[in-house]
LUMBANU-473356 format. One line per field, with one value per residue (C-alpha): residue number from 1; x, y, z. Coordinates in nm, 4 decimals. Each point is the difference from the previous one (the first is absolute). Example, Ala and Ser with C-alpha at 12.3 -4.5 7.8 and 13.67 -1.06 7.14 Angstrom:
// LUMBANU-473356
num	c(1,2) $
u	c(1.2300,0.1370) $
v	c(-0.4500,0.3440) $
w	c(0.7800,-0.0660) $
***
This chain:
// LUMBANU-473356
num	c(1,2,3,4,5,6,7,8,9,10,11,12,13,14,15,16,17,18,19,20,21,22,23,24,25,26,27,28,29,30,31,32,33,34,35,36,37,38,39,40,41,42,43,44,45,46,47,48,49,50,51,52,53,54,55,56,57,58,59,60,61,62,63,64,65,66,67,68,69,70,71,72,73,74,75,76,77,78,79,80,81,82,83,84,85,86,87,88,89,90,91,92,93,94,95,96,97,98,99,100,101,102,103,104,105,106,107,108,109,110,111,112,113,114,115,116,117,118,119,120,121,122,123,124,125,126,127,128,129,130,131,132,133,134,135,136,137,138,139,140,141,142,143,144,145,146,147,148,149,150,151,152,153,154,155,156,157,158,159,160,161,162,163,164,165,166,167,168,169,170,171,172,173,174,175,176,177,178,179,180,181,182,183,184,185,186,187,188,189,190,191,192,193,194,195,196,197,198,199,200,201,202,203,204,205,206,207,208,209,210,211,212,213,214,215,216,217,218,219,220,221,222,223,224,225,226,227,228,229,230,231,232,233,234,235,236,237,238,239,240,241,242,243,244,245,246,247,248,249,250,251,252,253,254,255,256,257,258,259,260,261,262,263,264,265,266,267,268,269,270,271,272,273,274,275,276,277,278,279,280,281,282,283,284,285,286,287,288,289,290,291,292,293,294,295,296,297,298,299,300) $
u	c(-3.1210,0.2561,0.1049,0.3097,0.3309,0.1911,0.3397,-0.1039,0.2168,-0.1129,-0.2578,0.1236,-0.0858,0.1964,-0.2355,0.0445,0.0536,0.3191,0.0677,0.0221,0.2018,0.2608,0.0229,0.0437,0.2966,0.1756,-0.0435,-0.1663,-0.3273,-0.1515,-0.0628,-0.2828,-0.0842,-0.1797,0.1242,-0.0299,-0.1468,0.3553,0.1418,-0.2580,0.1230,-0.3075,-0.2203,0.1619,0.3593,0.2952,0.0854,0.3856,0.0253,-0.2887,-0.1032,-0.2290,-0.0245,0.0938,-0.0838,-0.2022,0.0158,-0.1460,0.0861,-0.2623,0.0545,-0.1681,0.3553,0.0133,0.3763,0.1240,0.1215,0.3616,0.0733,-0.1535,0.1720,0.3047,-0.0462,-0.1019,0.3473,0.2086,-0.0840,0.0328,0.3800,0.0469,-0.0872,0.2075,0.2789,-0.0898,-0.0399,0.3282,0.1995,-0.2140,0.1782,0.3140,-0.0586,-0.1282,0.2968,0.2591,-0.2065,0.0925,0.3535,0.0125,-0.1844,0.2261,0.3440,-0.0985,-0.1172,0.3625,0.1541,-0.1035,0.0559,0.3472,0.0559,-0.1742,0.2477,0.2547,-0.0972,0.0167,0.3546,0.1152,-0.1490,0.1078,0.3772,0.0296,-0.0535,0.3521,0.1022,0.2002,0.3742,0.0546,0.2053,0.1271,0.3523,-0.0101,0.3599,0.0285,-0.1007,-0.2419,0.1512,-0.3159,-0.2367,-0.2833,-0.3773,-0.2351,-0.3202,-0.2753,-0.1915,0.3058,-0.0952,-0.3424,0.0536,0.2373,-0.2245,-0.3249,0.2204,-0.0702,0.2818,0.0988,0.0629,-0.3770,-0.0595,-0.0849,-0.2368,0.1556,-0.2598,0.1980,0.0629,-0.2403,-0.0559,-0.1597,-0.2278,-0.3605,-0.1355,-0.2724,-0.2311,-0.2017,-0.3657,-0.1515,-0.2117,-0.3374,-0.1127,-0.1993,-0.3405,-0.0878,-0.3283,-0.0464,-0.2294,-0.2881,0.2154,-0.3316,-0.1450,0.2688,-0.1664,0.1506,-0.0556,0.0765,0.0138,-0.3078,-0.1966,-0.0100,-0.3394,0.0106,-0.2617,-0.1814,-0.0995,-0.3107,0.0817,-0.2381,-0.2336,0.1749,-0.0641,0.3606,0.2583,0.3044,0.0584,0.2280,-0.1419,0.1845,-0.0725,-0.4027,-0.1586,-0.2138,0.1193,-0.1324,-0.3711,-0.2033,-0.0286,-0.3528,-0.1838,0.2330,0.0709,0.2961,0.2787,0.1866,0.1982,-0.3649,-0.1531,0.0409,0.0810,0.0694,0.2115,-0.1953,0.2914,-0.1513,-0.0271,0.2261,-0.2373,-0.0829,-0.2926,-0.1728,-0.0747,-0.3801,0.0003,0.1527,-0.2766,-0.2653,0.0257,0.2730,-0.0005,-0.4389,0.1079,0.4027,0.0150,0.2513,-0.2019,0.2743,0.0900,-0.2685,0.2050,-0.0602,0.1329,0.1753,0.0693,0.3566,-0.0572,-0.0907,0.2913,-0.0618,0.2366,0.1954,-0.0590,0.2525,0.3115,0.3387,0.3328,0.0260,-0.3548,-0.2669,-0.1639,-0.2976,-0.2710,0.1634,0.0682,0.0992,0.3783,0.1371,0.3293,0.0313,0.2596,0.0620,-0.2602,0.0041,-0.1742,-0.2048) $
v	c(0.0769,-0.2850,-0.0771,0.1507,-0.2319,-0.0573,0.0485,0.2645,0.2328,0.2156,0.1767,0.3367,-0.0987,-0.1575,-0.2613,-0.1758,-0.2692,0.0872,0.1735,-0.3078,-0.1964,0.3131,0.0355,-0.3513,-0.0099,0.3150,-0.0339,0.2911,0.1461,-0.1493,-0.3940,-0.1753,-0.3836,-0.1835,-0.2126,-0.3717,-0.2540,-0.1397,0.3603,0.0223,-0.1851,-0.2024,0.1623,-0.2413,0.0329,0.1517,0.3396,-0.0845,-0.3328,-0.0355,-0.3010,-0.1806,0.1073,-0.3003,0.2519,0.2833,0.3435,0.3545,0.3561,0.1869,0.1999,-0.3242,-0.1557,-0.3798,-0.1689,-0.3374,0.0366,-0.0905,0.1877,0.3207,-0.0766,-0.0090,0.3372,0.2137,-0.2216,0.1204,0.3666,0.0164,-0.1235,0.2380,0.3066,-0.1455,0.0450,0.3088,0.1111,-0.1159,0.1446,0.3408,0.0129,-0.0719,0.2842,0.2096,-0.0721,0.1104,0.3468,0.0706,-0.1159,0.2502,0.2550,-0.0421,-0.0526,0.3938,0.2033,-0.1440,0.1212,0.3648,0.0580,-0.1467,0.2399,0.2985,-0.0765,-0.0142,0.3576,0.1557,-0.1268,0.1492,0.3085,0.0229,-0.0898,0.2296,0.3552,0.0802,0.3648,0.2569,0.0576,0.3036,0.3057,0.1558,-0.1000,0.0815,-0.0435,-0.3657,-0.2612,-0.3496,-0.2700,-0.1826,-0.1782,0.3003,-0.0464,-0.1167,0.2163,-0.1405,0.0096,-0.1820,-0.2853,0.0115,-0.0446,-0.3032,-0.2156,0.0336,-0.1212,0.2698,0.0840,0.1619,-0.2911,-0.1299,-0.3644,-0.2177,-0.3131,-0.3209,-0.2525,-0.2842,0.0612,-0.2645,0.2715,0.2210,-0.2242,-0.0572,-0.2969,-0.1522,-0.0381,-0.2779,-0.0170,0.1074,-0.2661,0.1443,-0.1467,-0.3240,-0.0759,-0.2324,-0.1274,-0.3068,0.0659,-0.2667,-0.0502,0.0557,0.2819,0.1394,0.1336,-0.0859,-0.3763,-0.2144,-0.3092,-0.0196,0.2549,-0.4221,-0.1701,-0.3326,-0.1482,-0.3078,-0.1401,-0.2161,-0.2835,-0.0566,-0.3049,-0.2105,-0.3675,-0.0282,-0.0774,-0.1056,0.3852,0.2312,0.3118,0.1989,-0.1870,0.0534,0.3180,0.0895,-0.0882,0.1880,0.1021,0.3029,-0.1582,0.1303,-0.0769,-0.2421,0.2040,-0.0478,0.2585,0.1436,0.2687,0.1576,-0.0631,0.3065,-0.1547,0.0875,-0.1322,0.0656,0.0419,-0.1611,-0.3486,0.0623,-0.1889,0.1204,0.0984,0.2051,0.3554,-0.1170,-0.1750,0.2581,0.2934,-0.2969,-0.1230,0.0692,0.4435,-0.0664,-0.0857,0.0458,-0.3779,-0.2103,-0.3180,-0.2376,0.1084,0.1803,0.3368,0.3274,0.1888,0.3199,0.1798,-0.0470,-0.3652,-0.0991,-0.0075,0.0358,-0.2083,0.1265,-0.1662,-0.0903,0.2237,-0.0837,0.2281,-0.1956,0.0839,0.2653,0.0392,-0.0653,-0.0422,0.2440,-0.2217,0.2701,0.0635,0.3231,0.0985,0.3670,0.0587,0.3326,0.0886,0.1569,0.3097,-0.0773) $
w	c(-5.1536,0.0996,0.3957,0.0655,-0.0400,0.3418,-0.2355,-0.2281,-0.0267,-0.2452,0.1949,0.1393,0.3755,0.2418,0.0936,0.3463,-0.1287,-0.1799,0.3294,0.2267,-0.2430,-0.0444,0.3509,0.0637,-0.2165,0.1088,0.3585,0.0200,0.1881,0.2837,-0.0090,0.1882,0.1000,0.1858,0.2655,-0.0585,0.3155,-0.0736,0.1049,0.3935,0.2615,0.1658,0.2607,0.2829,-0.0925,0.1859,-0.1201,0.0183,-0.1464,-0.1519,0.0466,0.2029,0.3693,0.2245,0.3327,-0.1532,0.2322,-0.1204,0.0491,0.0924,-0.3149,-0.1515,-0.1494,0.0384,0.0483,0.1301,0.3707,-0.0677,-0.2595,0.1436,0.3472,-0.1952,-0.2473,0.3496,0.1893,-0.2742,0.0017,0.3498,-0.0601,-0.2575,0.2457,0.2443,-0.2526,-0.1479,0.3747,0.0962,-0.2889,0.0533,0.3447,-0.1475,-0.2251,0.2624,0.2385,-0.2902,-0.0277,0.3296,0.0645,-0.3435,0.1337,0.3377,-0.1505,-0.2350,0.3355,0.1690,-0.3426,-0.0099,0.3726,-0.0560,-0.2930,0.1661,0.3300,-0.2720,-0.1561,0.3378,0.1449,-0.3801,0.0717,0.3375,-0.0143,-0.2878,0.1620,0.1049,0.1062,-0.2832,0.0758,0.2153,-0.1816,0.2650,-0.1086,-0.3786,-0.0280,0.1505,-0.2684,0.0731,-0.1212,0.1315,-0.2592,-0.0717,0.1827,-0.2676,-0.0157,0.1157,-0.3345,-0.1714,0.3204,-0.0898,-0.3520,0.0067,0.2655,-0.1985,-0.2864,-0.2466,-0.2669,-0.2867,-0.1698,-0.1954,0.1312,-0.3202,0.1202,-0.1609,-0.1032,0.0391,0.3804,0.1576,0.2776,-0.2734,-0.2339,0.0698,0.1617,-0.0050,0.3228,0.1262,-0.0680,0.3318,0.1998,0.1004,0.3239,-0.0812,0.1165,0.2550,-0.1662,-0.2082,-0.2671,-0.2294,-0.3438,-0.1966,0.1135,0.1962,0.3137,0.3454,0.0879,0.2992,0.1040,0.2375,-0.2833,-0.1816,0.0175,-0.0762,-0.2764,0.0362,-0.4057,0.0253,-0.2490,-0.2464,-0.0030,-0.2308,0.0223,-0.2524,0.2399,-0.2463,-0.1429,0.1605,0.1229,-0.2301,-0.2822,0.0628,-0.1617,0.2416,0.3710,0.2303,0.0927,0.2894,0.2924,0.0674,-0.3628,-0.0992,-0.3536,-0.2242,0.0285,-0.2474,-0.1719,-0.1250,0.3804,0.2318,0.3552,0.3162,0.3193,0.3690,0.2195,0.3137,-0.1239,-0.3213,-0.2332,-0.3782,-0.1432,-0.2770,-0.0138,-0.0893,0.2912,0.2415,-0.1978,0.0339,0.3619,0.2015,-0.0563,0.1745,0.3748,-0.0508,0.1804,-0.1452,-0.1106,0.1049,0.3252,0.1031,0.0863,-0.0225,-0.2952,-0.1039,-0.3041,0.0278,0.0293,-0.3124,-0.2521,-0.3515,-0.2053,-0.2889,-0.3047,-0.2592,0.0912,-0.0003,-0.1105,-0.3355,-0.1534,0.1033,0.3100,0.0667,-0.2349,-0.2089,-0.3035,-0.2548,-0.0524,-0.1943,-0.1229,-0.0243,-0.2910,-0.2616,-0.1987,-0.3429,-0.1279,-0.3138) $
***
């Protein structure tokens, strides 16, 4: 028996084949790639402007950005709570001049209710003298009083849409009370400005002088076994001394007596860093190189 055509299309299956190409076409179905090196940001670049760090500092969620251009992502959200804060107040301060200028409204129509009431229980003619006649206007009744200064009448009152009084308006959007943190724009957890740690690169060994840094694929190597780093090295940043090194390295030596080999200190868990590798908000994070695109599927 002959191998199956790709494009046969007399067969009575719906091969996959056929499948991918259909769903290519119609834009339907779920569509998967795989991210190009062109698509990662390098290990040592700035999460913001991805490019190069100049003065590399770290989160100690492990996200690497260049100094100024974190200092100046955590220096404008702190300017946009002060706004938010300041027109909060504002909106807060309205609330209440509202809420002030209603309570002085119903006790001024309550006090209003009862000086109606009040002047309007008057005392019935006496009829002593039937035969004398009162050319006096007659007492209202009290009910007749009560009736006209609530404002209730026979007459049905018909709302007019066109009165400006009666049409709907609509409200502000209400201002929730901002928060006072600044927060990492990668991972999004609460950072501040002494939470930095600044990074210390060890150049690599390279006797070429006339290159540019960035213009070098490999730049940068552990300062304990002197290894290339790279997108596909694991590394680490020990926050005493702020110098880079590999994951191998930190399993190898430094994780035996917890002594950083550089300085000589004493270490902590919390002191070494693991760096992120290859995140940034235009491509996937991490080392997560597969990118899907969830779309409608069809039934076959």
């Amino acid at each position: 028996m002959t191998r199956h055509g790709k494009n046969a299309t007399a067969s009575a299956v719906y091969t996959y084949h056929e499948k991918r190409k259909d769903t290519s076409k119609s834009g339907y179905g779920t569509k998967y790639a795989r991210l190009g090196k062109d698509s990662v940001k390098e290990f040592d670049c700035c999460g913001l402007t991805l490019q190069p760090c100049k003065d590399p500092v770290i989160t100690p969620q492990g996200y690497l950005y260049d100094k100024e251009a974190i200092l100046e992502c955590l220096l404008h959200q702190k300017r946009e709570n002060a706004r938010k804060l300041k027109e909060y107040e504002k909106q807060k301060k309205k609330h209440e001049s509202e809420k002030e200028e209603l309570g002085k409204a119903e006790a001024r129509a309550k006090m209003e209710k009862f000086l109606a009431s009040e002047g309007g229980v008057t005392s019935k003619p006496s009829t002593s003298d039937k035969g004398s006649k009162d050319t006096s206007t007659p007492a209202i009744q009290h009910e007749d009083l009560l009736s006209s200064a609530s404002g209730s009448s026979s007459k049905p009152k018909l709302p007019s849409f066109w009165v400006p009084a009666l049409t709907p308006d609509a409200k502000p959007t209400e201002i929730k009370k901002p928060d006072s943190k600044t927060y990492c724009p990668t991972s999004g957890s609460p950072l501040r400005v002494k939470d930095l740690v600044t990074v210390k690169f060890t150049p690599i060994a390279d006797r070429d002088g006339k290159s540019s840094l960035i213009s070098k694929g490999v730049r940068y190597m552990c300062a304990v076994t002197h290894d290339a780093l790279g997108n596909s090295v694991p590394c680490a940043v020990l926050r005493p001394s702020g110098d880079v090194v590999t994951l191998e390295c930190v399993e190898k030596v430094i994780k035996k007596d917890m002594i950083c080999p550089i300085t000589s200190q004493k270490l902590k868990e919390s002191d070494i860093i693991v760096m992120e590798r290859g995140a940034s908000g235009f491509a996937g994070s991490g080392i997560k190189l597969d990118a899907s695109k969830k779309g409608a599927v069809m039934m076959v």
